[in-house]
N, CA, C and O atoms as a GROMACS GRO file, in nm:
protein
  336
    1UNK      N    1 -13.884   9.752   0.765
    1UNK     CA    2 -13.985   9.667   0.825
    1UNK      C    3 -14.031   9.733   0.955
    1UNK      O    4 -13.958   9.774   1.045
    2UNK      N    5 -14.158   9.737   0.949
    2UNK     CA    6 -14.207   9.843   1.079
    2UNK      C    7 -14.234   9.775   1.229
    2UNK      O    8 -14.214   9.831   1.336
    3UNK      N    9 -14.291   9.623   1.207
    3UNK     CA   10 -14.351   9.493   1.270
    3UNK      C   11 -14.291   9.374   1.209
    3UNK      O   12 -14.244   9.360   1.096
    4UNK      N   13 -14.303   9.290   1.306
    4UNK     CA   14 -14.283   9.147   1.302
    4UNK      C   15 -14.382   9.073   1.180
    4UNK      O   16 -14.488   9.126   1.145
    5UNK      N   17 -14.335   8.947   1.120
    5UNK     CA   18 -14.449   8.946   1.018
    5UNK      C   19 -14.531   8.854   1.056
    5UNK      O   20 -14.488   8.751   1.108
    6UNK      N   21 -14.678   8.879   1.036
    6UNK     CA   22 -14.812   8.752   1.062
    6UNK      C   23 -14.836   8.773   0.919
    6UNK      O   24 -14.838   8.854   0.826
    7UNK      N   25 -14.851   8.675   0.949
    7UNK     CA   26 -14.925   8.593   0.813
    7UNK      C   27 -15.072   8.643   0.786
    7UNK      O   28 -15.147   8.561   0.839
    8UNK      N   29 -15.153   8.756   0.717
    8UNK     CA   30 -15.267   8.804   0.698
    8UNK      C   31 -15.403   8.648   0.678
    8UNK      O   32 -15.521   8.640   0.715
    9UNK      N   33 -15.319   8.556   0.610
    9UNK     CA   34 -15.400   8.457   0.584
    9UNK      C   35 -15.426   8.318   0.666
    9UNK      O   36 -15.517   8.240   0.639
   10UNK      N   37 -15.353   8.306   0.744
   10UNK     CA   38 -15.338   8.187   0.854
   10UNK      C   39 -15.284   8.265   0.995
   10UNK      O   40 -15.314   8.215   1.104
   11UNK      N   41 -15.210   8.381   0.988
   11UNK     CA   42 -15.182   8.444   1.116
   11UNK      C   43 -15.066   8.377   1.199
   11UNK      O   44 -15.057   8.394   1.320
   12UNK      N   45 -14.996   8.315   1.140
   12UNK     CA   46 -14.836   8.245   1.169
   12UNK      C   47 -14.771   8.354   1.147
   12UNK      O   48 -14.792   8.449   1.072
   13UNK      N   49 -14.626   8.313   1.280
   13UNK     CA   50 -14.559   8.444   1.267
   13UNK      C   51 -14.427   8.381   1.197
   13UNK      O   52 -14.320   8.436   1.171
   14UNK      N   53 -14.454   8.301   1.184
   14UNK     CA   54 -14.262   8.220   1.104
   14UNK      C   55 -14.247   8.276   0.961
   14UNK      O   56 -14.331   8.216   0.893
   15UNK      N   57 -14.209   8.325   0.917
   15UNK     CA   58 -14.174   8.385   0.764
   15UNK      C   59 -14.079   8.294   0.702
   15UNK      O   60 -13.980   8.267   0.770
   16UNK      N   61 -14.089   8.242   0.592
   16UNK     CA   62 -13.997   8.156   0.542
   16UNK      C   63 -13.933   8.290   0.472
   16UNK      O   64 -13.910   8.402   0.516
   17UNK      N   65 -13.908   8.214   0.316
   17UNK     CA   66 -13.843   8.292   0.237
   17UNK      C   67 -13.872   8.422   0.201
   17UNK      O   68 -13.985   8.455   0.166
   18UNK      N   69 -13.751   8.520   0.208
   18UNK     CA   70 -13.809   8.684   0.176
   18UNK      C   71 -13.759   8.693   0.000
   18UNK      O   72 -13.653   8.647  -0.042
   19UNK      N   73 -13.838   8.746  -0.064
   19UNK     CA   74 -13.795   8.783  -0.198
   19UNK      C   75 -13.797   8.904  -0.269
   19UNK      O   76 -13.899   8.957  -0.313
   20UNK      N   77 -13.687   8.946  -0.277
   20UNK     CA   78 -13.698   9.071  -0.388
   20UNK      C   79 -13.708   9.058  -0.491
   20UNK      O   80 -13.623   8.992  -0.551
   21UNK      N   81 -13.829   9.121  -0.564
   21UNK     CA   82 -13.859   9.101  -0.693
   21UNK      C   83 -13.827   9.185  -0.782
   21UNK      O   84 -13.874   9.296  -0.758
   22UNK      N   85 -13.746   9.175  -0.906
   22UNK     CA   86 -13.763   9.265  -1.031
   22UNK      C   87 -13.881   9.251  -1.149
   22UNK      O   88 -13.910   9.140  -1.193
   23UNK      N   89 -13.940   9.360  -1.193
   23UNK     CA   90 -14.041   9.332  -1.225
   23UNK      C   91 -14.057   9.465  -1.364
   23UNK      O   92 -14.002   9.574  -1.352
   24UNK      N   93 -14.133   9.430  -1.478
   24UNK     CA   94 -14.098   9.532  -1.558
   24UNK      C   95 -14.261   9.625  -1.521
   24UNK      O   96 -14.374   9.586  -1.491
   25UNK      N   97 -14.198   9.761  -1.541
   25UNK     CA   98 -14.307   9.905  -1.523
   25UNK      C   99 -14.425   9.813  -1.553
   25UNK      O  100 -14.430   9.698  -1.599
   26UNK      N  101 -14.517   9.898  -1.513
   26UNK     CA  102 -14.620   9.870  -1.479
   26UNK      C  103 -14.725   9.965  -1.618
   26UNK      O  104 -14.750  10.083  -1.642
   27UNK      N  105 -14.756   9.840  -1.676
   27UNK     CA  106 -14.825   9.950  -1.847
   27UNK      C  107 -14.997   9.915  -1.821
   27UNK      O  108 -15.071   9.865  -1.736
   28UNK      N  109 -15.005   9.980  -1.961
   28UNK     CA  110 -15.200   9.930  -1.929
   28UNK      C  111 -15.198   9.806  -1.925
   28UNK      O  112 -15.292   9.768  -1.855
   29UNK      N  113 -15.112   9.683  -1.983
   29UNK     CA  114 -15.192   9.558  -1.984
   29UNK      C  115 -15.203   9.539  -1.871
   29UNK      O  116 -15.321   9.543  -1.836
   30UNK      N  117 -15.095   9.509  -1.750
   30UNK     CA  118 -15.069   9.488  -1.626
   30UNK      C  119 -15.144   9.563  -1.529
   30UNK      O  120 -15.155   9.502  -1.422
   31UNK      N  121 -15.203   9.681  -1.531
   31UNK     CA  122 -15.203   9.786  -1.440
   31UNK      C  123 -15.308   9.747  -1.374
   31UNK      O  124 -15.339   9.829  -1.288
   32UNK      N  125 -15.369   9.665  -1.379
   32UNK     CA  126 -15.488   9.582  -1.321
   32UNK      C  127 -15.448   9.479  -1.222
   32UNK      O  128 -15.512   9.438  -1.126
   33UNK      N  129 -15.279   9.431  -1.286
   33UNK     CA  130 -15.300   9.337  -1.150
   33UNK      C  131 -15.234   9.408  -1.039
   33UNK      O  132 -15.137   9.482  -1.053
   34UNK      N  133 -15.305   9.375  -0.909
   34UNK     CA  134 -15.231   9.410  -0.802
   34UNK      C  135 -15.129   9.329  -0.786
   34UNK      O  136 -15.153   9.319  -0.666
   35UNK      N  137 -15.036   9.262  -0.801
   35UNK     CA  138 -14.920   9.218  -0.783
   35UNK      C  139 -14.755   9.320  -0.864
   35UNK      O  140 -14.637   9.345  -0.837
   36UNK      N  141 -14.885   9.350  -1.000
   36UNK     CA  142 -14.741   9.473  -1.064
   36UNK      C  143 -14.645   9.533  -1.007
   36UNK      O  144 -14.528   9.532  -1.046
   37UNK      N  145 -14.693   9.595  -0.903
   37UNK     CA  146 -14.596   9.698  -0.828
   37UNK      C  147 -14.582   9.614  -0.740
   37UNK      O  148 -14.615   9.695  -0.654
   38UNK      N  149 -14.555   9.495  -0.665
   38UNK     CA  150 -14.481   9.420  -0.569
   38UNK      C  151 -14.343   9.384  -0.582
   38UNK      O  152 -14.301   9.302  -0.664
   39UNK      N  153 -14.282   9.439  -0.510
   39UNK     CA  154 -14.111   9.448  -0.500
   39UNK      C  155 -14.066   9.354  -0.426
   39UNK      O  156 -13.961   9.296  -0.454
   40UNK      N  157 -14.157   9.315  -0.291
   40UNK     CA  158 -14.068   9.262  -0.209
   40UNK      C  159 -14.158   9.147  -0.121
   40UNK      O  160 -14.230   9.209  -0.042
   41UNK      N  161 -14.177   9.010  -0.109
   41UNK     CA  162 -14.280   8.944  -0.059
   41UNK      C  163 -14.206   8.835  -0.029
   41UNK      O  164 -14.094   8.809  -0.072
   42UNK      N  165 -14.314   8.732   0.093
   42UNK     CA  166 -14.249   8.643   0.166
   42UNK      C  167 -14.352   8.570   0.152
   42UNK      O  168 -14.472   8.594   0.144
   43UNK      N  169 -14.269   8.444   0.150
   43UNK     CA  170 -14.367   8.326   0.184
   43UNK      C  171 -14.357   8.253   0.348
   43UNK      O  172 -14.262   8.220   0.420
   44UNK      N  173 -14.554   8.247   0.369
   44UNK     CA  174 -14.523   8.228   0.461
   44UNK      C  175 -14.470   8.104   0.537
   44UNK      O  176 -14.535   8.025   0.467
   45UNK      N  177 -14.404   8.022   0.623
   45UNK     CA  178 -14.333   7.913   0.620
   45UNK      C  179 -14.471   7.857   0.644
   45UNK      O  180 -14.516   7.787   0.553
   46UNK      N  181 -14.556   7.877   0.762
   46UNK     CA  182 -14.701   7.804   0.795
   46UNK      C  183 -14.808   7.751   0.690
   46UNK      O  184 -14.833   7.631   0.695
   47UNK      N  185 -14.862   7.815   0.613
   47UNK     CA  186 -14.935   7.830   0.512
   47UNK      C  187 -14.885   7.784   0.366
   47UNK      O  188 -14.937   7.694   0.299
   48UNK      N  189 -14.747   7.882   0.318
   48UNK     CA  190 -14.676   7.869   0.185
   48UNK      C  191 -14.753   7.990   0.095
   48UNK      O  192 -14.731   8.019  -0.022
   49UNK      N  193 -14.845   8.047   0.182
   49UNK     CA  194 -14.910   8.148   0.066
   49UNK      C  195 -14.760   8.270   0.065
   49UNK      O  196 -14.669   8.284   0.147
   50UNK      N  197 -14.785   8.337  -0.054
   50UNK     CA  198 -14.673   8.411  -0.099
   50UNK      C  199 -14.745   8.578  -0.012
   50UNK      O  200 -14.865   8.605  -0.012
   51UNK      N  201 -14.687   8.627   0.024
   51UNK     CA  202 -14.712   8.769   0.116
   51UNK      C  203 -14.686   8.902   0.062
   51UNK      O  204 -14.566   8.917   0.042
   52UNK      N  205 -14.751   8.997   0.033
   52UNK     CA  206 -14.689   9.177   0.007
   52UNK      C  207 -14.590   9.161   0.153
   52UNK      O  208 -14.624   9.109   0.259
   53UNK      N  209 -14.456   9.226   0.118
   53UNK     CA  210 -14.413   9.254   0.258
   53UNK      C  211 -14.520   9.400   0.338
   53UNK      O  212 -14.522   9.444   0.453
   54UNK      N  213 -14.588   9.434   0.224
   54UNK     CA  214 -14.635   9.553   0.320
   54UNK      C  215 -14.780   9.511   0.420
   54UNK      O  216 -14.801   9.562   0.530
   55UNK      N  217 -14.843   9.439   0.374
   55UNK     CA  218 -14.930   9.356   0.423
   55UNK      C  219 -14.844   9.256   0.582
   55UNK      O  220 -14.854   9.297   0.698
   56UNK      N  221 -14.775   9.141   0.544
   56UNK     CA  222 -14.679   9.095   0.659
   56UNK      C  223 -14.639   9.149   0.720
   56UNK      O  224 -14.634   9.102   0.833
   57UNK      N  225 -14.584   9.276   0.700
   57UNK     CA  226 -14.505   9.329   0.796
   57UNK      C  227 -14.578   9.458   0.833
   57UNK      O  228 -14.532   9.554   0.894
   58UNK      N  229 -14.696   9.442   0.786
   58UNK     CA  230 -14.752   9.584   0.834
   58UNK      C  231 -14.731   9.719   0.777
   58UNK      O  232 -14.740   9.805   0.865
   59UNK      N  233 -14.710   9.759   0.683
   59UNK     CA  234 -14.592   9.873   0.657
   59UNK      C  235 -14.666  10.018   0.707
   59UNK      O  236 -14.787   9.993   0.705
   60UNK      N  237 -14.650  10.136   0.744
   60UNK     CA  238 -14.720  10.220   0.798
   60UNK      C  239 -14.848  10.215   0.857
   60UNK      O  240 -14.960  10.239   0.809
   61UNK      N  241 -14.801  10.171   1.005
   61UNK     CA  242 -14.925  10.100   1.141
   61UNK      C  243 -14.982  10.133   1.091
   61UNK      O  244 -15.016  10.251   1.089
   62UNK      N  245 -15.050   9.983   0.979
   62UNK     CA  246 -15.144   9.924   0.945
   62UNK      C  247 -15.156   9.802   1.009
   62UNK      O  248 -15.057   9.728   1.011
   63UNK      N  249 -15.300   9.756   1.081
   63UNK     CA  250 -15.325   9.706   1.169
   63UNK      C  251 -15.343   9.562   1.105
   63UNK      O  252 -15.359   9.565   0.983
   64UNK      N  253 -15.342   9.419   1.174
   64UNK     CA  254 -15.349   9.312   1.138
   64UNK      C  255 -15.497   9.301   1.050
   64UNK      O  256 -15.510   9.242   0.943
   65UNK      N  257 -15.601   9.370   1.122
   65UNK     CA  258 -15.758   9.338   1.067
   65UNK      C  259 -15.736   9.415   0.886
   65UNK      O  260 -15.755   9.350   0.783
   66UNK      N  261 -15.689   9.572   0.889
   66UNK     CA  262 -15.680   9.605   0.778
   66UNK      C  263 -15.614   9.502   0.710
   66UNK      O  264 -15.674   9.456   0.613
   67UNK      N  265 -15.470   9.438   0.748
   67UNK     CA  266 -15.418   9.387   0.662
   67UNK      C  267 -15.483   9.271   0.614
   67UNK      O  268 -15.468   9.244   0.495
   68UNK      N  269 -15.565   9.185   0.697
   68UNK     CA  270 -15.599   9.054   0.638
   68UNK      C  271 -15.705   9.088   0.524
   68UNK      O  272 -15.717   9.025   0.419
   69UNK      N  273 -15.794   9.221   0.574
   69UNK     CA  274 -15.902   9.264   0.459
   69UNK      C  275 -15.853   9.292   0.318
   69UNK      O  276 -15.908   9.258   0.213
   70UNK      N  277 -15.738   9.360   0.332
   70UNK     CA  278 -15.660   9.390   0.172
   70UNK      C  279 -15.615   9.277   0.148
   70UNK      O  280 -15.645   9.282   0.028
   71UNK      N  281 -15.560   9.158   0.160
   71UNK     CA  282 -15.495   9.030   0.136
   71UNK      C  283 -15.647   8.994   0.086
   71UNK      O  284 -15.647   8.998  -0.038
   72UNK      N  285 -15.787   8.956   0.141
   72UNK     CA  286 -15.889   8.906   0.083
   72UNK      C  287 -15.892   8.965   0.011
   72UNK      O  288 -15.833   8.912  -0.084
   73UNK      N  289 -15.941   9.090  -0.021
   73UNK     CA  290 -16.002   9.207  -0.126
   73UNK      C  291 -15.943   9.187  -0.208
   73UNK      O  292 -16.003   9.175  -0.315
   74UNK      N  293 -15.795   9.171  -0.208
   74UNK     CA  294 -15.720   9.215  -0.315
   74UNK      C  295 -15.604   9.124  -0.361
   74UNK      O  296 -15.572   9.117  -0.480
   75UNK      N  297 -15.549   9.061  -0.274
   75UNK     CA  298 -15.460   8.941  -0.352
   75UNK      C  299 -15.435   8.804  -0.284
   75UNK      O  300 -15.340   8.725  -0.284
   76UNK      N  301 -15.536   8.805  -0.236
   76UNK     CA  302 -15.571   8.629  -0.207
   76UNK      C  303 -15.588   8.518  -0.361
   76UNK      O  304 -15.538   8.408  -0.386
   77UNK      N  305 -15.661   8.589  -0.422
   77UNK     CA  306 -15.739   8.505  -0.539
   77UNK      C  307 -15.625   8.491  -0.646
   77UNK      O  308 -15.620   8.395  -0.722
   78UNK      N  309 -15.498   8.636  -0.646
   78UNK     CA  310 -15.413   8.584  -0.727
   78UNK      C  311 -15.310   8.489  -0.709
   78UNK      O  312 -15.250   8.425  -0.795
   79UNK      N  313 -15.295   8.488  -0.582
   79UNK     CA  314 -15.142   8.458  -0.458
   79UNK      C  315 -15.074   8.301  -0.501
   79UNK      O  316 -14.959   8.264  -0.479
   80UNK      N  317 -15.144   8.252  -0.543
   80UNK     CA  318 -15.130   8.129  -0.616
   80UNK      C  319 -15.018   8.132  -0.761
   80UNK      O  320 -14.924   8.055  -0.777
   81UNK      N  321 -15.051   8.220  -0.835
   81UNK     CA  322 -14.975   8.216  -0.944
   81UNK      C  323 -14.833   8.312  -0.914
   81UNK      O  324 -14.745   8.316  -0.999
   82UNK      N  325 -14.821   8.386  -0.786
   82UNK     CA  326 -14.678   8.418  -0.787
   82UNK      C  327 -14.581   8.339  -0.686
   82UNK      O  328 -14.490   8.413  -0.648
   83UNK      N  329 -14.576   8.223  -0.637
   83UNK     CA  330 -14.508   8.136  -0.576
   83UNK      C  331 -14.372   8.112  -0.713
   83UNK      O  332 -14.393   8.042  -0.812
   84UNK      N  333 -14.265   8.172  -0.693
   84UNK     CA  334 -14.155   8.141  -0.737
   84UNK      C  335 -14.054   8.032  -0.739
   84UNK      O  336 -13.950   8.046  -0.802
   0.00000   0.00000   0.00000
């Protein structure tokens, strides 16, 4: 973990639950969703939306603005169906 985690989508810094995920390879059906390759994500305690840890926590100073833009762009619209 490189940073503290904010929340890309509400910007709370409380992290509830951290989860490591097992998940099977990543084939053509899947390879579309961006969630495939997610190993490791948090929900946030503020919100409840489910988090990339690399996004939350920033992973290679990547800045809060990048991060909230990839969370829209890219897995806001799914973030709903991986709450465990």
């Amino acid at each position: 973990m490189d940073k503290e985690f904010i929340c890309p989508e509400c910007g709370s810094k409380e992290a509830g639950n951290h989860m490591m995920v097992s998940r099977e390879p990543p084939t053509e059906k899947n390879k579309k969703d961006p969630w495939a390759s997610i190993l490791q994500q948090t929900e946030c305690a503020s919100c409840k939306n489910i988090i990339p840890d690399h996004l939350g926590d920033r992973w290679d100073n990547m800045s809060i603005e990048e991060a909230q833009k990839k969370w829209k762009e890219t897995y806001r619209k799914t973030s709903r169906f991986q709450k465990l």
